[in-house]
C-alpha positions as CSV (number, residue, x, y, z in Angstrom):
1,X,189.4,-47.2,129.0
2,X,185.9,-47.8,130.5
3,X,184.4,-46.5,127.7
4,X,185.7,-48.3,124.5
5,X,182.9,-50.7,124.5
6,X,181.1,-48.1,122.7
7,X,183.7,-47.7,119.8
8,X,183.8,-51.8,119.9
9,X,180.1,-51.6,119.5
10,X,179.5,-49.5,116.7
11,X,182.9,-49.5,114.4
12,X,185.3,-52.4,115.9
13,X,183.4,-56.0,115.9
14,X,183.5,-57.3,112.6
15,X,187.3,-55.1,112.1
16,X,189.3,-57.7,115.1
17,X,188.2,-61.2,114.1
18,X,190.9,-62.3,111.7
19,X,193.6,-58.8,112.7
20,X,197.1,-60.7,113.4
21,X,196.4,-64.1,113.0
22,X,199.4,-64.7,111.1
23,X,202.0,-63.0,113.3
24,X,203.4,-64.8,115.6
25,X,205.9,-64.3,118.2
26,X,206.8,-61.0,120.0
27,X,206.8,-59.2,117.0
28,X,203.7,-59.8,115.2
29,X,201.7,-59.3,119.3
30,X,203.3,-55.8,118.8
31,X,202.2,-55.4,115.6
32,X,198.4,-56.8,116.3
33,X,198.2,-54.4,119.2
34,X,199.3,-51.2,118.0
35,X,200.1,-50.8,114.2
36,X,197.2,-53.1,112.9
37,X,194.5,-51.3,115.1
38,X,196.2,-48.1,113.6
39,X,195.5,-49.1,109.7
40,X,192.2,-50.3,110.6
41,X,191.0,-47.3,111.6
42,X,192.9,-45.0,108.8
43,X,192.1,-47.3,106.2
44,X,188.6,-47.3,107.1
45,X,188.1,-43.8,107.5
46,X,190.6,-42.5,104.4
47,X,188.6,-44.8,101.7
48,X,185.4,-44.5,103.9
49,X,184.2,-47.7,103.6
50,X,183.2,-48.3,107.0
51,X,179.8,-50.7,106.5
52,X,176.2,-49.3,107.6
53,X,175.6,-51.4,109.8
54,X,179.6,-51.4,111.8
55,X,179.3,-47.5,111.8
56,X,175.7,-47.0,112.9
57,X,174.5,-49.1,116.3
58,X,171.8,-46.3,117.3
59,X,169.7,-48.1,119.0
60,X,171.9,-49.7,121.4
61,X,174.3,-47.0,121.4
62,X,171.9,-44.2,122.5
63,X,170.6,-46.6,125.1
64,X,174.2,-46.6,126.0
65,X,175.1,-42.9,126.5
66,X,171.4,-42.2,128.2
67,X,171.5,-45.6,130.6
68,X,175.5,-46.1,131.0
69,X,174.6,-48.5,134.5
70,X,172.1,-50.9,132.4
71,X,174.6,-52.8,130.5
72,X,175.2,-53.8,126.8
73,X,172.6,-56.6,127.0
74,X,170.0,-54.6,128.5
75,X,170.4,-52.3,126.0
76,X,170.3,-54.6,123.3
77,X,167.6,-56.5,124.6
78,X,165.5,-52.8,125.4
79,X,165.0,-54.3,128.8
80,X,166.2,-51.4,130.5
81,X,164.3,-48.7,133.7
82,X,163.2,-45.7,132.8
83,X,162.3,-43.8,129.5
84,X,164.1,-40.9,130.7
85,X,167.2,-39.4,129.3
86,X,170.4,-38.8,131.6
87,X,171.7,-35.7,129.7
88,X,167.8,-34.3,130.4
89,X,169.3,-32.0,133.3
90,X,171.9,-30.0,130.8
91,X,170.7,-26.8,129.8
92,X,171.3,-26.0,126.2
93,X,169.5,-24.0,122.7
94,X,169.3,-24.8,119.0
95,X,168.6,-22.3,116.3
96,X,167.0,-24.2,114.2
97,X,166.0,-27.4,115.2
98,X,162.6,-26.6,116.9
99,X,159.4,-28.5,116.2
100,X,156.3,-27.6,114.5
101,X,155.6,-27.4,110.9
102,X,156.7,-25.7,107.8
103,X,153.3,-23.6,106.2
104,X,155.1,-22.2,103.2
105,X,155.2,-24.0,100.4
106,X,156.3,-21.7,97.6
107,X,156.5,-24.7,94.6
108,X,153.1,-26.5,95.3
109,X,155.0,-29.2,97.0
110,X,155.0,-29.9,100.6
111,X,158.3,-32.5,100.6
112,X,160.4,-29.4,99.4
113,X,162.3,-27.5,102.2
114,X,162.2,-24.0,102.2
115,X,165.7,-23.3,102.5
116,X,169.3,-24.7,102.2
117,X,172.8,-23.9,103.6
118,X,174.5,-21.9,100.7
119,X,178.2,-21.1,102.3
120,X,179.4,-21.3,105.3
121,X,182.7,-19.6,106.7
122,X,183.5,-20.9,110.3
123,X,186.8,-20.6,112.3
124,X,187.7,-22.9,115.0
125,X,190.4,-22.5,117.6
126,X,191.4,-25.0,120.1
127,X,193.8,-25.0,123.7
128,X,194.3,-28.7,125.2
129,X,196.1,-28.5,128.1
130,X,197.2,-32.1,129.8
131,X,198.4,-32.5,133.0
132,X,199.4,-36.5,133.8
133,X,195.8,-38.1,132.6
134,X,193.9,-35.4,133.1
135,X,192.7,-33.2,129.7
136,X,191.4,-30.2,129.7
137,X,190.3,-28.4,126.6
138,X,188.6,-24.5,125.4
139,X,187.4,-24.0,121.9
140,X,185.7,-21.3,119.9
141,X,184.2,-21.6,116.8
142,X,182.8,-18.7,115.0
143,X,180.2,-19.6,111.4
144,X,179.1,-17.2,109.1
145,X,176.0,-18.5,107.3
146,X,174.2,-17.7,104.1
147,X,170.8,-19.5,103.8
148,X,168.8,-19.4,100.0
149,X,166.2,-17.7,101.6
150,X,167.9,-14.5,101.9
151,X,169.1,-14.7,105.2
152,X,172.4,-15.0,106.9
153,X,173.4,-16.5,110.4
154,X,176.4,-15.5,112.5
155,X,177.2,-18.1,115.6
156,X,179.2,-18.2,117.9
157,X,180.0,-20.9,120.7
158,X,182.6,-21.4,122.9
159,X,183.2,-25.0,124.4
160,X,185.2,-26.1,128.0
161,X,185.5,-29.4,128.8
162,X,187.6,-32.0,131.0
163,X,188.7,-35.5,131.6
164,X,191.1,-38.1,131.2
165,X,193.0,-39.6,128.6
166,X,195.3,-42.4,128.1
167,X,197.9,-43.5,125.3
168,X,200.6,-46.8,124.3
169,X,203.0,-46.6,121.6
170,X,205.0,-48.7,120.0
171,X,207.8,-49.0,117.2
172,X,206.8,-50.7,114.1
173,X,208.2,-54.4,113.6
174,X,211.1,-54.1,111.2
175,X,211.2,-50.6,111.1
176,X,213.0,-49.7,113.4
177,X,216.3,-48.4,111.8
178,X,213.6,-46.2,110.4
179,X,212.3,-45.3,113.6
180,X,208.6,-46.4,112.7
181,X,206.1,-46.3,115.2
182,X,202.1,-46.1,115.9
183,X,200.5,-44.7,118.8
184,X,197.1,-45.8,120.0
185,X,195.1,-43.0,122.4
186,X,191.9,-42.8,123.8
187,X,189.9,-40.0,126.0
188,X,186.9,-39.3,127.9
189,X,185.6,-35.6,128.0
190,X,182.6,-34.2,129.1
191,X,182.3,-30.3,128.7
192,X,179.5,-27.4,128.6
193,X,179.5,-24.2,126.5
194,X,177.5,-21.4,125.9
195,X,176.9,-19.3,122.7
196,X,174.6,-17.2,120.7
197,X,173.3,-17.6,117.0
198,X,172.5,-14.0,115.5
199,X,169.9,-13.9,112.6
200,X,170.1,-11.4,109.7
201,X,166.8,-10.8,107.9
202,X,165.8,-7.0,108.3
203,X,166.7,-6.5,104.3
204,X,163.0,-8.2,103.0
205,X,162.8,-6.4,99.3
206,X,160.8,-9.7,98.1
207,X,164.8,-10.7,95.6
208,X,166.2,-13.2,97.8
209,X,169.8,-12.7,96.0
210,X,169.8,-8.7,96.9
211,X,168.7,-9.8,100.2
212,X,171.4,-12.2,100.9
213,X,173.9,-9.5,99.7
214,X,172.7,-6.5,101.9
215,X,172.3,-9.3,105.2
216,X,175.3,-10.4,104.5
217,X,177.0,-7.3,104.8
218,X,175.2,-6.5,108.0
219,X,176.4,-9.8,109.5
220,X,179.9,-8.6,108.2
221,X,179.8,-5.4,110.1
222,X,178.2,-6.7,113.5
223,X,180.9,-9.4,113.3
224,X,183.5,-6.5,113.4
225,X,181.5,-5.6,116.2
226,X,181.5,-8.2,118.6
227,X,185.5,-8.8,117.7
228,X,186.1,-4.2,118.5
229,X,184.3,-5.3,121.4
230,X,186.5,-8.2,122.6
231,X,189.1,-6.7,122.2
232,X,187.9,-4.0,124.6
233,X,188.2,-5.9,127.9
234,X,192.3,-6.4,126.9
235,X,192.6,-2.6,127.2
236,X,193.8,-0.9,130.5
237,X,193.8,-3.7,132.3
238,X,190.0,-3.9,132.2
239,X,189.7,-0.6,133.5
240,X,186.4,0.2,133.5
241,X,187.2,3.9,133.0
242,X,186.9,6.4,130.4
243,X,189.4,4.5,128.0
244,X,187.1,1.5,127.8
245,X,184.0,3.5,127.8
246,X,185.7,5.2,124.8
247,X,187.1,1.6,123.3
248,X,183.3,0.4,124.1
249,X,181.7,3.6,121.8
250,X,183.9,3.0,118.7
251,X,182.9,-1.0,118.9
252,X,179.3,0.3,118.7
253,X,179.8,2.6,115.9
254,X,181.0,-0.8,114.3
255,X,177.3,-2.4,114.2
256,X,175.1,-2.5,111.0
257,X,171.9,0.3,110.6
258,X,169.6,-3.2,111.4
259,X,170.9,-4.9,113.8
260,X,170.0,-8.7,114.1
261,X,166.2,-9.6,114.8
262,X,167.4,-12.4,117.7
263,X,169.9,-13.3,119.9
264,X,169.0,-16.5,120.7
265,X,170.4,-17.8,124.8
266,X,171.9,-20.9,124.1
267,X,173.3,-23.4,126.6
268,X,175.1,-26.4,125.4
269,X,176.3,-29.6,127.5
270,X,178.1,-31.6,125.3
271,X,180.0,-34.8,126.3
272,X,182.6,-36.3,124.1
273,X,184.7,-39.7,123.9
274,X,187.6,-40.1,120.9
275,X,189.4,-43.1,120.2
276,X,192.7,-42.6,118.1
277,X,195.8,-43.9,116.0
278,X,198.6,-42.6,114.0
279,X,201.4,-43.6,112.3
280,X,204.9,-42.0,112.4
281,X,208.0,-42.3,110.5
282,X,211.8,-40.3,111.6
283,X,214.7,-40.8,113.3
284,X,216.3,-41.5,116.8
285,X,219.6,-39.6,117.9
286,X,221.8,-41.6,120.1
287,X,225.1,-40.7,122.2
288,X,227.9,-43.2,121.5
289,X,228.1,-44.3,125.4
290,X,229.2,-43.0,128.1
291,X,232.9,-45.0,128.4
292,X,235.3,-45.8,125.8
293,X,238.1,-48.3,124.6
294,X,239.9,-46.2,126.9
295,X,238.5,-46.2,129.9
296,X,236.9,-49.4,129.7
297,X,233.7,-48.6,130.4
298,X,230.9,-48.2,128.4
299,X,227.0,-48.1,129.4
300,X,226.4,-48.3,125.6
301,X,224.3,-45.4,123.4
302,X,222.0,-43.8,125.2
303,X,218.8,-41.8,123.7
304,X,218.8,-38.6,123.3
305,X,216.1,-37.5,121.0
306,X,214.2,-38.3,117.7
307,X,212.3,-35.9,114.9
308,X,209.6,-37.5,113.4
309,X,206.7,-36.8,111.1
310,X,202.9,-38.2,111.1
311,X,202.2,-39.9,107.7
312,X,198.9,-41.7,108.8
313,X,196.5,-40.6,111.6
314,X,192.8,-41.7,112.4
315,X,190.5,-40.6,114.9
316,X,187.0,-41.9,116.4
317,X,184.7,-39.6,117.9
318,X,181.6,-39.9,119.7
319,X,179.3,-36.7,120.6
320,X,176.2,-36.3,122.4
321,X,175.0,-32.9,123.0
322,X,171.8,-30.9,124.7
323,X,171.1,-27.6,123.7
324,X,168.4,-25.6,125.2
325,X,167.1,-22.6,123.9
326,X,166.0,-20.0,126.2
327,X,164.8,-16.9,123.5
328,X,164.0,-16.8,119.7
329,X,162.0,-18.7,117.6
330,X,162.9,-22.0,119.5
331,X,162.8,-20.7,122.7
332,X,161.4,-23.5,125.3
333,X,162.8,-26.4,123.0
334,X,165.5,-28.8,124.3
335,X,167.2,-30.9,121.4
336,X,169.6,-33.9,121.7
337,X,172.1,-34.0,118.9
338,X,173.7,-37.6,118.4
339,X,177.3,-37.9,116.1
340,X,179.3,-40.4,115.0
341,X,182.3,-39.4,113.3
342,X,185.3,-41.2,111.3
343,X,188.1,-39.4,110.2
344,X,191.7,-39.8,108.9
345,X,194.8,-38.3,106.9
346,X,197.5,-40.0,104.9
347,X,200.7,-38.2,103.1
348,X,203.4,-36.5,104.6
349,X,204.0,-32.9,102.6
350,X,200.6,-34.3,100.2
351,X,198.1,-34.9,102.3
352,X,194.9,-37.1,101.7
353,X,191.7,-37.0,104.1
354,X,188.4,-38.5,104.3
355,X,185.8,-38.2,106.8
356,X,182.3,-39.7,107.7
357,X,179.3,-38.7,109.6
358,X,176.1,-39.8,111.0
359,X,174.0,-37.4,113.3
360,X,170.9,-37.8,114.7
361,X,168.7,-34.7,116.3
362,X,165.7,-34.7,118.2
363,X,163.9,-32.0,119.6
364,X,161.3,-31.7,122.1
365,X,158.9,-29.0,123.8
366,X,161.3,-28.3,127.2
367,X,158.4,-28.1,130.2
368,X,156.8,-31.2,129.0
369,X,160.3,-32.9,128.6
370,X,161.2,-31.8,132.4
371,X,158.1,-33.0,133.7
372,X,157.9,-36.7,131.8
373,X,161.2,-36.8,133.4
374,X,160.1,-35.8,137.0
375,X,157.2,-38.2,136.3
376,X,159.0,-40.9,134.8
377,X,156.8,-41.0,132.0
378,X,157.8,-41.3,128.2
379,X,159.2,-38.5,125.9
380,X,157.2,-36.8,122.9
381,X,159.5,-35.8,120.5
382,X,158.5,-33.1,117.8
383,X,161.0,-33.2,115.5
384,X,163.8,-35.8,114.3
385,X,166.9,-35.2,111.7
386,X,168.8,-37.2,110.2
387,X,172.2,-36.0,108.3
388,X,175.1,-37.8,107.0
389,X,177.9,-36.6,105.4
390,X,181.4,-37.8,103.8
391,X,184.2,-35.6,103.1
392,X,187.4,-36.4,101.0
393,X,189.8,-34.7,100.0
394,X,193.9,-33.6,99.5
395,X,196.5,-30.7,99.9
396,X,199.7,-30.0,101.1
397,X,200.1,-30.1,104.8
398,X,203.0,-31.2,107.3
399,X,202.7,-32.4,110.5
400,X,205.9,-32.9,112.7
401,X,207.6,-33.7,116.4
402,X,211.0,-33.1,117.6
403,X,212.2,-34.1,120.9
404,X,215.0,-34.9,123.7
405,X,215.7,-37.0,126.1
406,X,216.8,-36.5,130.0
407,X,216.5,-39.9,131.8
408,X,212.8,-41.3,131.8
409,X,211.9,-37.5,131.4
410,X,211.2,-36.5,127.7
411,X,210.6,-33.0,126.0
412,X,208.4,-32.9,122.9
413,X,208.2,-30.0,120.5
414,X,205.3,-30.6,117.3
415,X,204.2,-28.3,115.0
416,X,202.6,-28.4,111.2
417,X,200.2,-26.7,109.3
418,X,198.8,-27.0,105.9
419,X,195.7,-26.3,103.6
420,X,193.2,-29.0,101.7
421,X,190.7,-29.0,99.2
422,X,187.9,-31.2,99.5
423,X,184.2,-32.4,98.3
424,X,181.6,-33.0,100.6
425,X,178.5,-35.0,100.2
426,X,175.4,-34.5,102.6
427,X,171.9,-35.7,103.4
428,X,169.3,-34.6,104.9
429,X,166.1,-36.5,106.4
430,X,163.9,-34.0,108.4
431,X,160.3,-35.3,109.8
432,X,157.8,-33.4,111.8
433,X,156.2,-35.6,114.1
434,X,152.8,-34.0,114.6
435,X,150.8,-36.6,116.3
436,X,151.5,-38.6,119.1
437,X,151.9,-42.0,116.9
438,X,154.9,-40.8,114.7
439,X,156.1,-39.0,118.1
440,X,155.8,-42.4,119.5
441,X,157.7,-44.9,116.8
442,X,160.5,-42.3,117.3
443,X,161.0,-42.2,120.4
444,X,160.7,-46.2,120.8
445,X,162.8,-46.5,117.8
446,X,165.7,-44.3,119.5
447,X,165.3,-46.0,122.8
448,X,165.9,-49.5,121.4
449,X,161.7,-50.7,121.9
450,X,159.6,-51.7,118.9
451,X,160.7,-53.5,116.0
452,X,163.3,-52.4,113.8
453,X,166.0,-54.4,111.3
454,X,169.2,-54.6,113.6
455,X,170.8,-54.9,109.8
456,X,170.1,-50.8,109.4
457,X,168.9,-48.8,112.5
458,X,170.1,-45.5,110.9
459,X,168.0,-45.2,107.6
460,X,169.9,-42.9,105.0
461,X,168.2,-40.3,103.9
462,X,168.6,-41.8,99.9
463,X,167.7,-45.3,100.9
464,X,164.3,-43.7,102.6
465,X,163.5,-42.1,99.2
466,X,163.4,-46.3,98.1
467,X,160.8,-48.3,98.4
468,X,160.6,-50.0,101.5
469,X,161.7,-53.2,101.7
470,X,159.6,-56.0,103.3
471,X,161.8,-55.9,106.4
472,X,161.5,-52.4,106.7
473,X,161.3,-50.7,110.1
474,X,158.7,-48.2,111.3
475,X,161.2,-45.4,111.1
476,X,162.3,-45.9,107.5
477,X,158.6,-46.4,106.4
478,X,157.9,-43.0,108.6
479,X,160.3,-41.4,107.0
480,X,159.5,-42.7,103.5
481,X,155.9,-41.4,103.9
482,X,156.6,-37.7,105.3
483,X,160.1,-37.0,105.3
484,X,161.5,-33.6,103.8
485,X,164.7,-35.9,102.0
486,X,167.4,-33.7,100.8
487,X,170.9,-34.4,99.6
488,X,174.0,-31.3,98.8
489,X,177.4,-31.1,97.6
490,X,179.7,-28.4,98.4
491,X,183.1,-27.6,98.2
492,X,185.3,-26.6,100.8
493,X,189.0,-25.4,101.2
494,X,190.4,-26.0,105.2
495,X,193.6,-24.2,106.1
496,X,195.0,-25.3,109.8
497,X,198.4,-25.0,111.7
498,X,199.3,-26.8,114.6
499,X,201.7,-26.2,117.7
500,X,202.6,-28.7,121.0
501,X,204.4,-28.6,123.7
502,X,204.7,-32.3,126.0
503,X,206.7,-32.9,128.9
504,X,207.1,-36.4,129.7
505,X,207.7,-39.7,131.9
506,X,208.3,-42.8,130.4
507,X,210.3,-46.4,130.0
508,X,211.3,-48.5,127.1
509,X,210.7,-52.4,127.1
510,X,211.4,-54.1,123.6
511,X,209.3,-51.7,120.9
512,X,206.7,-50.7,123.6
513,X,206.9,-47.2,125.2
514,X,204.8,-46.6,128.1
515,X,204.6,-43.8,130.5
516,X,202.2,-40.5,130.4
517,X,202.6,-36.7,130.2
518,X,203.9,-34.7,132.7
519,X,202.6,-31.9,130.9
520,X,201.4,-30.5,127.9
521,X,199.7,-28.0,125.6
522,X,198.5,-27.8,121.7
523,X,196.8,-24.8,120.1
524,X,195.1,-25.6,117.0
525,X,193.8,-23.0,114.2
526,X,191.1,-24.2,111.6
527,X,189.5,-22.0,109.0
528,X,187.1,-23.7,107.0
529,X,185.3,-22.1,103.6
530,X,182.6,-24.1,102.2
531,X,180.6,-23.5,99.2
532,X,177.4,-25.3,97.6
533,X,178.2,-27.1,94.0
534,X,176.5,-29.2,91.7
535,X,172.7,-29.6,91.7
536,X,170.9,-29.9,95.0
537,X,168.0,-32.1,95.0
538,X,165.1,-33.2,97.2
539,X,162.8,-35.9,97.3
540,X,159.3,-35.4,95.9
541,X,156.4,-37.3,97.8
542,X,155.9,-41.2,97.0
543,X,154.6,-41.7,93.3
544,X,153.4,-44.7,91.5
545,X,155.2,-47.4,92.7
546,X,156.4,-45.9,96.2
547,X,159.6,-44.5,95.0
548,X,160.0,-40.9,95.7
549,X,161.8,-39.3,92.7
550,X,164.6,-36.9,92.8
551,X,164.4,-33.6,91.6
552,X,165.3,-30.0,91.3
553,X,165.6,-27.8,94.6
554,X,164.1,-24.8,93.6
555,X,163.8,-23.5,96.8
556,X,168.1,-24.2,97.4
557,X,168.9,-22.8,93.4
558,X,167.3,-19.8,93.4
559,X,170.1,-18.1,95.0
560,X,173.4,-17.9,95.2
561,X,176.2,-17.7,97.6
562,X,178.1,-14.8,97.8
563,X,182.3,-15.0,98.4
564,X,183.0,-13.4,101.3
């Protein structure tokens, strides 16, 4: 795949020195290629232990995705044409990522954020259709938002995307009786969407806890809305007749007394690459030959079919995505979001996941971002943010494949579903640049210039509350100075289900399998409710000593979340 250099990049180097070294013959080259790139990536990603510096590689990385024709040594050198971004000429919105400062300051102290995410209930449904190497995939994701401010959000996106994708499997050394085997995949997708974020504020009695309650409900009942009015275009055939004006009238009678104060346009391009592995474990069924003692002939068993079920799966992902917003309080803003994400399951009936993530997002003023680009002069960004994440957790979930055998043509049937409990962890760096020399180390720092320790170039948002080290880069000592540092813990409990459908070509040679899809389709439901815990914190400003001490969120505690 032309684009696993990036995975090597920023998760692999340090993981393939010493993998196999031992095996030897046939065997142990199967198991070096397939199952021992597999537990790599689960076992990395299940314990999340993937190292700072493997899992990071901004600088290079982003030189990579904006300047894909400059090379890796270019980009690690920062020798590279232009200052411009490639994804510049997608359209796209954020609702809340804009730049420009914060004036209130409620406590006294200007380090302290004004809000935090109390809850959030989102809904995600996915189609992948597959047609030889070709993917194409639609999604729609649906969150409901409740914000210690009072306020509650209501977004919705929905996502298309194509491209190609490519997979090898192979049976598991030894286990075959068992009918062990690991698949590795890997895909390149680039897709747009479009969306709107819906803000609820119009309840403002001055008690941020009967606010939240009264928007909330609001956001409830114009949710109802926009599904009554979905649902409309379904009736008569789309007849635009009386039935649908009628269909259309109750929708409306659906909405909330204040409707939302914006609508925000948003445009999203979005291009994604994954990298994947899983583990399976079932059984093969086999005729007993064609011929007989009888006849005397015999062609030997033939397959006709396994059942298997996924104990171990892990998954790569790399996402860049522009948003520009067209309307609301960020209107004339583009923002690039960067993530990296890790993630992996284990069990079969119990199962155990983990997940990490690093995100990176910039914002700039649109017009002056178009026209640096037309002149090919450098960016200005306004804004950076930094979040991290890690997710672990356990349920009971099943995942699980059946299929037959005619020939070299295969038919695959999967399906699972299941429900986890987990606890999340996040972090939150947020910096206003408001002068060109903080607007500068940023933007040098993302495109690989300036100086900055190739040991960390993605500061945590806890290790910029430290004091900085002597090696420290301009970004971490930036972000030490006048960062808004905040760190969260929710919980969360995900229930999913699962359902495939592959036709396929393929041959057998030894414990390889190779071949590709004919055809395919998965549908996959996620519902995910999760809910602050603990004590959120932020960082105050730098005392005595540099260190920035942790304290009380006052502006997060004072409310809080509502079930829904």
């Amino acid at each position: 795949m032309k684009d696993a250099g990036r995975f090597h990049g920023w998760f692999g180097p340090r993981h393939g020195n010493g993998r196999g070294r031992s095996d030897r013959g046939q065997s142990g080259a199967e198991y070096a290629a397939m199952v021992g790139v597999v537990s790599l990536v689960v076992a990395a990603i299940v314990g999340l232990s993937v190292p700072a510096d493997e899992a990071t590689g901004l600088k290079s990385a982003v030189c990579r995705i904006l300047h894909p024709l400059s090379g890796a040594e270019a980009c690690s050198s920062g020798d590279y044409a232009g200052d411009g971004s490639d994804g510049g000429n997608g359209d796209g919105g954020d609702g809340d990522n804009g730049g420009g400062g914060d004036p209130f300051v409620p406590n006294g102290d200007p380090f302290e954020p004004a809000r935090c995410l109390l809850s959030q209930d989102q809904t995600k449904d996915t189609v992948v259709i597959q047609v030889a190497f070709i993917k194409i995939s639609t999604s729609e994701t649906v969150k409901l938002q409740q914000w210690s401010d009072g306020t509650v959000t209501l977004e919705r996106v929905t996502e298309t995307g194509g491209g190609v994708t490519a997979s090898i499997s192979a049976g598991i050394p030894g286990l075959k009786d068992w009918g062990g085997s690991a698949k590795l995949s890997g895909t390149f997708l680039a897709g747009s969407g479009n969306g709107g974020q819906w803000l609820f504020n119009g309840n403002k009695s001055g008690d941020p806890q009967a606010d939240l309650a009264a928007n909330l409900e609001d956001a409830q009942k114009f949710a109802a809305y926009l599904k009554a009015n979905d649902g409309c275009r379904y009736q008569s055939g789309y007849n635009p007749g009386a039935a649908m004006g009628a269909c259309s009238q109750d929708a409306a009678s659906k909405k909330p007394d204040l409707e939302p104060e914006l609508a925000p346009d948003v445009d999203i391009t979005k291009t994604s690459t994954e990298a994947s592995g899983n583990v399976s474990f079932g059984g093969k069924f086999k005729s007993n030959g064609k011929g007989g003692k009888d006849s005397g002939k015999s062609d030997g068993p033939k397959d006709l079919g396994k059942i298997s079920g996924e104990v171990l799966s892990g998954t790569m992902t790399e996402d860049v995505v522009v948003m520009r917003s067209h309307s609301g309080p960020n209107a004339g803003k583009i923002t690039f979001i960067y993530t990296f994400t890790v993630k992996g399951s284990a069990g079969l009936g119990g199962v155990a996941t983990g997940e990490k993530m690093q995100q990176v997002s910039v914002t700039y003023d649109a017009a002056a971002y178009d026209q640096e680009e037309a002149d090919g002069a450098a960016h200005h960004p306004e804004k950076l943010l930094i979040t991290t994440s890690q997710e672990a957790g356990d349920g009971t979930g099943i995942k699980v494949e059946g299929g037959a055998n005619a020939g070299p043509v295969t038919i695959d049937v999967g399906g699972g579903g299941g429900s986890t409990k987990s606890q999340i962890h996040t972090e939150s760096a947020e910096l206003v640049l408001d002068n060109d020399s903080d607007s500068t180390t940023v933007e040098d720092w993302l495109r690989g210039r300036g100086d900055a320790p190739a040991s960390n170039p993605l500061p945590s948002p806890s290790d910029a509350a430290e004091v900085p080290d002597s090696d420290a880069g301009p970004v971490e000592r930036l972000l030490h100075d006048k960062g808004k540092l905040s760190r969260l813990d929710y919980n969360a409990n995900t229930d999913w289900w699962n359902a495939s459908l592959g036709i396929g070509f393929g041959i057998s040679a030894g414990q390889f399998t190779l071949g590709f899809k004919l055809f395919g389709i998965e549908i996959t439901h996620e519902g995910k409710e999760q809910t602050i815990t603990g004590n959120p914190t932020y960082a105050t400003g730098p005392k005595s000593g540099g260190a920035r001490p942790w304290v009380e969120w006052k502006n997060c505690t004072q409310t809080k979340p509502i079930p829904t």
